[in-house]
DRENNU-424496 format. One line per 8 residues: number of its first residue (from 1); their letters; for each residue x, y, z of C-alpha. Coordinates in steps of 0.1 Angstrom, whole numbers, plus 2048, in hexadecimal, padded with zeros to 3 digits. Layout:
BEGIN
NUM> A> X Y Z | ...
REM end
This chain:
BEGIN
1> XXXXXXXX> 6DE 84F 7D3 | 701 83C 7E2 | 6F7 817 7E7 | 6F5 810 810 | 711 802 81C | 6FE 7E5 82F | 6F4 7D9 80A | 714 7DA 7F9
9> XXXXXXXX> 722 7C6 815 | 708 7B4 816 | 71A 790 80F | 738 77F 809 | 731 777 7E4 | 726 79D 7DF | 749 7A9 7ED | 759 790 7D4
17> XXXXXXXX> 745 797 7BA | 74B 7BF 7BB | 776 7B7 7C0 | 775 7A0 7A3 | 765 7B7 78D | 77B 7D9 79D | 7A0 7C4 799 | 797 7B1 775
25> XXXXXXXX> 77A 7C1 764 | 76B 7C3 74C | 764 7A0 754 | 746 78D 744 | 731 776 764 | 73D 755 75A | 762 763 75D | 75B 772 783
33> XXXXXXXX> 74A 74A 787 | 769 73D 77E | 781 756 794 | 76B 755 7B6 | 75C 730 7B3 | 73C 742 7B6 | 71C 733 7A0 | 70E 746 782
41> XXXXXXXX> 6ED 74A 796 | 703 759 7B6 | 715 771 7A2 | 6F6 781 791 | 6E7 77F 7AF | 705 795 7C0 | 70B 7AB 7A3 | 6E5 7B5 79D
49> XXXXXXXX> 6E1 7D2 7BD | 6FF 7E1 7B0 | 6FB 7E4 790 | 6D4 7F1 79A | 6E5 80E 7AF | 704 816 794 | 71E 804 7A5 | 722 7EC 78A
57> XXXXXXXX> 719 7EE 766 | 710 7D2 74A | 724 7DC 726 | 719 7D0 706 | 71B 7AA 702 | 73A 799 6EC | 73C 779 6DF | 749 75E 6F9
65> XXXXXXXX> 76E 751 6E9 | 76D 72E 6F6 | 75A 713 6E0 | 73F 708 6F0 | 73C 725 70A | 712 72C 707 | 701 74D 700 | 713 76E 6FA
73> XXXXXXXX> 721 780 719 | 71D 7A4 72A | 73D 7AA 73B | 739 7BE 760 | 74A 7DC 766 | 74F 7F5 77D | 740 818 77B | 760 82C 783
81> XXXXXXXX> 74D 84D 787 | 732 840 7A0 | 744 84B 7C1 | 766 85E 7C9 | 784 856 7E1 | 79B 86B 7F6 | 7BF 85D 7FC | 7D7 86F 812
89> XXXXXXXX> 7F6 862 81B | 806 877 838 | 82B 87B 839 | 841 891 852 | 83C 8AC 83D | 825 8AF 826 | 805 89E 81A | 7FD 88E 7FA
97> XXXXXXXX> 7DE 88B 7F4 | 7CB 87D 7D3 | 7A0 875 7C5 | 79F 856 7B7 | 77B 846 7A6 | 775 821 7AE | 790 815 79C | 7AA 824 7AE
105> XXXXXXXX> 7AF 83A 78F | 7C0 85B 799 | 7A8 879 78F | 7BD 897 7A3 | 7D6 897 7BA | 7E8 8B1 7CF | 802 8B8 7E8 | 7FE 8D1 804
113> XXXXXXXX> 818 8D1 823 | 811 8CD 849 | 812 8EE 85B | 81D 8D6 87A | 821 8B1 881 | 809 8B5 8A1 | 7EB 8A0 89D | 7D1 8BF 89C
121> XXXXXXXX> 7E5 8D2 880 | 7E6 8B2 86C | 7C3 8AB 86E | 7BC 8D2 864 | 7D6 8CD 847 | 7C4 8AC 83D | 79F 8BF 83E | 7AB 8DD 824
129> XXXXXXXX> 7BF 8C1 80C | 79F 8AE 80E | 78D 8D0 807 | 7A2 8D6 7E7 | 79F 8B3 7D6 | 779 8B1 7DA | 770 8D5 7C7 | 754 8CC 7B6
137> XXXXXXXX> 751 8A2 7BE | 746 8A8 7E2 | 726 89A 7D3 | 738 878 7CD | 751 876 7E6 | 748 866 805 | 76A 855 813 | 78E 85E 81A
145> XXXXXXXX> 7AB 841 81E | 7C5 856 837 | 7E6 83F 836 | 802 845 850 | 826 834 857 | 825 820 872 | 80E 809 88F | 7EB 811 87C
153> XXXXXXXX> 7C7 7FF 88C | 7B7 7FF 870 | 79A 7F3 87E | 79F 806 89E | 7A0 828 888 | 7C3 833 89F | 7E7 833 898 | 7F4 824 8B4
161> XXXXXXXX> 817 82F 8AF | 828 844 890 | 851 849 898 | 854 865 87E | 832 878 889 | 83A 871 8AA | 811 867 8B0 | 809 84C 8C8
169> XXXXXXXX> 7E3 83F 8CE | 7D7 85C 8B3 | 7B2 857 8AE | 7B8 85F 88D | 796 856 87B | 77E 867 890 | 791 883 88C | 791 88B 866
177> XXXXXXXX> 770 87A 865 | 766 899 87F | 776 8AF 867 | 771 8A6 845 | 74F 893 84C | 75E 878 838 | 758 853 841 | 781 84D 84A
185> XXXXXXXX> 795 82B 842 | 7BE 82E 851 | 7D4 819 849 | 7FC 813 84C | 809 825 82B | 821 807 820 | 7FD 7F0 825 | 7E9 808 812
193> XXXXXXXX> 801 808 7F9 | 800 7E1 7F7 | 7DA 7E1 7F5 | 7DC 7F9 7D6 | 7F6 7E2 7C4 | 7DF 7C2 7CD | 7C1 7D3 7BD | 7D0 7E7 7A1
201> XXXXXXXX> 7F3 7DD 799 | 812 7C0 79F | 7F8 7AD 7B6 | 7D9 7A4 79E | 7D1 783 79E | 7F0 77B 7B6 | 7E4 769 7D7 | 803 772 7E7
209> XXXXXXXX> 819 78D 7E2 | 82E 7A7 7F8 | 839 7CA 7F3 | 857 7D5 806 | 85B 7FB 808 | 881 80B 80E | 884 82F 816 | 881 846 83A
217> XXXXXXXX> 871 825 845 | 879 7FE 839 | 856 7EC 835 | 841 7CF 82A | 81A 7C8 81E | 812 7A6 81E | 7F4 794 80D | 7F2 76C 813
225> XXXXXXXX> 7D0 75E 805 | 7C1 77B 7EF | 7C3 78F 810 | 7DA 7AB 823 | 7E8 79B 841 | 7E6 7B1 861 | 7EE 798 87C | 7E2 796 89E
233> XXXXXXXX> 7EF 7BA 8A8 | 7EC 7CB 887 | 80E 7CB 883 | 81A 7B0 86A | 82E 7B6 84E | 84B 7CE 866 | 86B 7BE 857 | 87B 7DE 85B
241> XXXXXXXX> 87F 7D4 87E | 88B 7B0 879 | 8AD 7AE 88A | 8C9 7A9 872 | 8E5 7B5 887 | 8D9 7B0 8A8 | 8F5 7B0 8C0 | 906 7C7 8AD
249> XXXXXXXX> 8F3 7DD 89B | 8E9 801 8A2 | 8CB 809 8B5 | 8A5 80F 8A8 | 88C 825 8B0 | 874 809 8B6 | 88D 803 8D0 | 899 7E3 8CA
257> XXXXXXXX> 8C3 7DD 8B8 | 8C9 7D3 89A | 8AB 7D6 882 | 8AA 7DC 85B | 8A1 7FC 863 | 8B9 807 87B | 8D3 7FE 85B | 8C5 807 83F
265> XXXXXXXX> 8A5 825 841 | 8B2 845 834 | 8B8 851 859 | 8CD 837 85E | 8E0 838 83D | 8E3 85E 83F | 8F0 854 863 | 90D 83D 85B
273> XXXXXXXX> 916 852 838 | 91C 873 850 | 933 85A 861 | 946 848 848 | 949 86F 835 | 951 882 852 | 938 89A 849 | 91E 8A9 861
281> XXXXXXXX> 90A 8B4 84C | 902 89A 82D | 8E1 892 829 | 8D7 873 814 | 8DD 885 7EF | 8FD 88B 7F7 | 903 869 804 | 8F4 85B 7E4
289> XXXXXXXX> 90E 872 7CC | 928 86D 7E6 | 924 845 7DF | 922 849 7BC | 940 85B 7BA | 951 842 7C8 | 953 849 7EF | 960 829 7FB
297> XXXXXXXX> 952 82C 81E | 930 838 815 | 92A 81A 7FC | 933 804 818 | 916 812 828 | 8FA 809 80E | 906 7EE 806 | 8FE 7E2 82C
305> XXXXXXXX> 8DC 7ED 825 | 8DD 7DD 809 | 8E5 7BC 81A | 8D3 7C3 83C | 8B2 7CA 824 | 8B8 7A8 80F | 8B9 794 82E | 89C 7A7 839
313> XXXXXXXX> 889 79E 819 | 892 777 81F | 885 773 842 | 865 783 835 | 866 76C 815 | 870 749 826 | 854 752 842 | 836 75D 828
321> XXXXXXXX> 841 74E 804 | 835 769 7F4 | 833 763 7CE | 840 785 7C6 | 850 7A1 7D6 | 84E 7C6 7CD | 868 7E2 7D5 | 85F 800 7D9
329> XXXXXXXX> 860 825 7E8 | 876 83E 7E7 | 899 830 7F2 | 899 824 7D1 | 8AB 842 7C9 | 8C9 831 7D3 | 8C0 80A 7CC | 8DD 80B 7AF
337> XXXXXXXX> 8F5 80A 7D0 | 8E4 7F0 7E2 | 8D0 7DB 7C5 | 8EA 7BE 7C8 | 8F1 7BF 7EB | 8CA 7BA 7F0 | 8CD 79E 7D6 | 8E9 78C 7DF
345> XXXXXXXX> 8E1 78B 804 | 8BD 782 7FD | 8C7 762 7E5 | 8DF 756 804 | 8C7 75D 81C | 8A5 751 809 | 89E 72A 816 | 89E 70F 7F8
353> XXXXXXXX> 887 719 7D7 | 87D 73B 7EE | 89B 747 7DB | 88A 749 7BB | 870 762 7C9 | 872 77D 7AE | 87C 7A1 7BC | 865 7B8 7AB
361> XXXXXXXX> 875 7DF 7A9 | 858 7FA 7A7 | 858 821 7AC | 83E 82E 7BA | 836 855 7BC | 829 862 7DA | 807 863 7C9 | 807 83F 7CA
369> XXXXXXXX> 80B 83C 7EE | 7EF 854 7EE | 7D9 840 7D6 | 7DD 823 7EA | 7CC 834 807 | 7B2 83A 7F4 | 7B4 815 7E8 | 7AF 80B 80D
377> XXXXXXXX> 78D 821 80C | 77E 80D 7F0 | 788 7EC 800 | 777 7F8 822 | 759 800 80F | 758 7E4 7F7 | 76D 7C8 805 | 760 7CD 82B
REM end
């Protein structure tokens, strides 16, 4: 029997209690004390429902390693296999989807295209993935993360505006909850991604941190304080469309001049490359063996990415003071072109000992972006 939700969320200390133990376990009571400030008597008192309903379990004790430390302890840990996750992050063209268990561990994972970007194929699309990855845990799987570029309400369950779906005000949770029957968490993909590298990679035990994505879009995730910034409108985070060229630069589709984005996404880059090559019909492959065969004109052209996405990065650095920031997505494909671009301009750009913000390069597979959605899910559930 799943533990109620009105119980698991039932306090503050409970919430901090479960995260500790999810993002460091196995992790003995007077260790989770020590991280959260909570008392000894407050974290049995938060850990005790869920270990009684399998959410948490005790392991055998060990001997404490500082002198003087008191009895033996029982580390907490989580029980991975006590409920199942759907991620699905949505792209233009196909859907990757993935089943994680509480730890954000990947158990399957699968890829199945759209038969159409319009919001009711999607959805269908969404329901048979969903279908597939649960064969035999529908038992155990009660929640799907769905993550999506763009203006995402989280809390609101709609994308408010995707450019490369073309969706505006898409009530995007009822609807896969109507056809999956799936308790539905959305989320911005690049945010979704940041919540799964807070939880389960660069951002442990970082209270700030940033991951900046470069590919078909340019993106940011914050977290300031142990928590993902939204912002008033749900929206923070967008450096892709700070202006770094704006009186000159080329237009975005956000419809402002000027932005990182309009300089250096793949559109854009694939774009200015057809320009500089006089060819119609490069796409961004070509541009990328073009500019390492030493194509002049097309270098030229990421290495203003390069810059525009370095000056992008320091705005977002002197404004937030991040302690790290992590690179990722899949224009790193061609980051060998504009690597020291983005670090040169950065450095110049980055205000006083901001400059020594380390720039942290990650791949990702897709299946990451996808885990992260279903990151989101166990936040919603556990986190509030």
């Amino acid at each position: 029997m799943l533990l109620n939700r009105a119980v698991l969320l039932a306090s503050p200390a409970a919430n901090l209690v479960f995260t500790t133990v999810l993002t460091r376990g196995p992790v003995a009571r007077p260790e989770i004390a020590r991280i959260t400030g909570l008392s000894s008597a407050a974290v049995t008192k938060a850990a005790k429902p869920m270990i009684e309903a399998g959410y948490l379990e005790e392991l055998p004790q060990v001997e404490r390693t500082v002198e003087g430390a008191g009895r033996p302890a029982h580390p907490l840990a989580v029980c991975a296999d006590r409920e199942f996750f759907v991620g699905v992050k949505v792209t233009a063209d196909e859907l990757i989807g993935v089943v994680t268990d509480l730890k954000a561990e990947v158990r399957s994972a699968h890829r199945r295209p759209v038969t159409g970007r319009a919001v009711e194929q999607v959805v269908e699309d969404i329901s048979a993935l969903v279908s597939e990855l649960t064969s035999g845990l529908a038992q155990r799987t009660h929640h799907i993360g769905v993550s999506v570029s763009g203006d995402v309400d989280r809390s609101g369950g709609r994308v408010r505006y995707s450019p490369f779906l073309g969706w505006r005000d898409v009530p995007l949770a009822e609807l896969v909850g109507q056809a999956t029957g799936l308790t539905v968490t959305i989320e911005n993909d690049v945010k979704a991604l940041t919540v799964a590298e807070q939880w389960f990679g660069e951002g442990v035990g970082a209270d700030s941190f940033a991951l900046a994505t470069v590919g078909v879009g340019i993106g940011c995730g914050l977290v300031v304080g142990g928590r993902l910034v939204a912002g008033g409108f749900g929206v923070a985070g967008e450096i892709g469309h700070i202006p770094v060229a704006a009186g000159e630069g080329p237009d975005c589709h956000c419809g402002a001049r000027g932005c990182v984005e309009a300089i250096a996404s793949e559109a854009a880059i694939v774009t200015r490359a057809r320009e500089a090559a006089s060819d119609p019909a490069l796409d961004m492959a070509g541009a990328i063996d073009r500019a390492h065969s030493g194509d002049t004109a097309v270098r030229a052209v990421f290495a203003e990415a390069g810059q525009a996405i370095g000056l992008g990065l320091a705005a977002m650095v002197n404004l937030v003071g991040p302690e790290r920031v992590v690179v990722t997505g899949e224009g790193l494909a061609a980051y060998d072109l504009f690597e020291d671009q983005i670090r040169t301009a950065f450095t110049r750009q980055a205000f006083g000992a901001a400059a020594r913000c380390p720039l942290v390069v990650r791949p990702l597979p897709w299946e990451e972006w996808a885990r992260g959605a279903a990151a989101v899910s166990v936040q919603s559930l556990f986190a509030g």
